[in-house]
N, C-alpha and C positions, 0 to 999 in steps of 0.2 A: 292480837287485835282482830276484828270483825266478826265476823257470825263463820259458823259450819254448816253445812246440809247434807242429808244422804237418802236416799231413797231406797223402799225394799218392794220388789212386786213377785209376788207368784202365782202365777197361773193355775187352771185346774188341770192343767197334763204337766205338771209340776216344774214347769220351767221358772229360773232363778235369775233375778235381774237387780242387779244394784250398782247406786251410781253414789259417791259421796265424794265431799271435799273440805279441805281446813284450809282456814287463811295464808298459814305459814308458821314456820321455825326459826327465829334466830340464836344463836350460842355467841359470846363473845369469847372470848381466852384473854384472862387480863394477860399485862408483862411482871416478871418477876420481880420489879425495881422495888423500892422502899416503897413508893409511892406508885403504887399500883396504877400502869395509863391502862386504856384497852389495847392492845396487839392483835388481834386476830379476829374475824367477825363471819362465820360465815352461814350463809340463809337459804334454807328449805323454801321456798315458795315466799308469798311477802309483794308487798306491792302491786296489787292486783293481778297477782299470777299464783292462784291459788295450787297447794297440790291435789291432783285430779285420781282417783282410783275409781274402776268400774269392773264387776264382776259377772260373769255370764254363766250360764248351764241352764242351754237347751232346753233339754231333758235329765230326768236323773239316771237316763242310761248312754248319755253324752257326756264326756270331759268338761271338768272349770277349767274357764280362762279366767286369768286376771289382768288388768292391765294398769299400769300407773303413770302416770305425768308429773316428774318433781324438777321444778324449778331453780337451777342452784347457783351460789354466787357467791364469791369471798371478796373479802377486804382487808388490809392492812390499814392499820393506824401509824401514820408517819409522824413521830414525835418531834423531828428537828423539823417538820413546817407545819404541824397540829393538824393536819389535816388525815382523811379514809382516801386511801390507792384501793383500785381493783389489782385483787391476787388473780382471782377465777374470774373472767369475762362471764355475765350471763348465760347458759345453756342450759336446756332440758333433756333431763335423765326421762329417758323412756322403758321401763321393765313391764314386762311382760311374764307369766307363770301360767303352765298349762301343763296338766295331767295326760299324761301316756292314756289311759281308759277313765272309764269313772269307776268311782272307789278308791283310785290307787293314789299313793303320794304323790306331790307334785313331783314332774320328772325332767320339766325342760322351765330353764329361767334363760330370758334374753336381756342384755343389756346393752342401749346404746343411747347415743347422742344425736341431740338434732342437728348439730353443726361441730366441727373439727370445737374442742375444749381450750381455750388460750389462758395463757398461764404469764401472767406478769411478771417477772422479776429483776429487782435492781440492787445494786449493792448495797445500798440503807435496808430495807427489805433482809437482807443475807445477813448484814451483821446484827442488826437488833435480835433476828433470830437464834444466831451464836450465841451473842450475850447471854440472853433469855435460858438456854438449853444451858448452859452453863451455872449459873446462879440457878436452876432446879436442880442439877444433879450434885450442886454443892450443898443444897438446902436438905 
């Protein structure tokens, strides 16, 4: 859902500048049961936190950078009280990609977080996911 944007500019001493972005991604994971619930939900950007990429070079005898902003978040579907638990607390995934020279392959990726990643888990959470992993490896 929403719109996308990206922009491209280049200079006449051929510097490279682009900025774009997408609404978001969500994937669900049904559960294995007869009667398929959702189990698992997790989201690339979504909810006014769009994912952000923006690409730079200088000049074309200066190194690309790239940089990105993904927004990300999971959820459980708790079937004994119908309700979505967070699996994944909100955080953004920051990656970064920059070439050693220009020309050459990208040579350095960074990855980090904007805050420590928190990770929910409860024994409903554990065992649905057993069940689940069991009834696929049976199927």
């Amino acid at each position: 859902t929403g719109s996308s944007s990206a922009s491209v500019g280049v200079a006449p001493d051929e510097q490279l500048s682009a900025i774009g972005s997408i609404p978001g991604v969500e994937v669900t994971l049904l559960s294995a049961d007869r009667l398929p619930l959702p189990l698992v939900q997790l989201a690339l950007g979504g909810e006014g936190q769009p994912i952000t990429v923006a690409v730079e070079q200088a000049s074309s005898a200066l190194p690309l950078l790239a940089e990105a902003c993904v927004p990300l978040s999971a959820r459980w579907h708790n079937a004994g009280l119908l309700c979505w638990e967070p699996l994944i607390e909100p955080a953004d995934i920051q990656l970064k990609a920059q070439q050693s020279s220009a020309g050459s392959a990208l040579t350095t990726i960074n990855v980090g977080l904007s805050s420590p990643l928190e990770l929910n888990l409860s024994d409903s959470m554990l065992r649905d996911a057993q069940v689940n992993l069991r009834a696929g490896l049976a199927a």
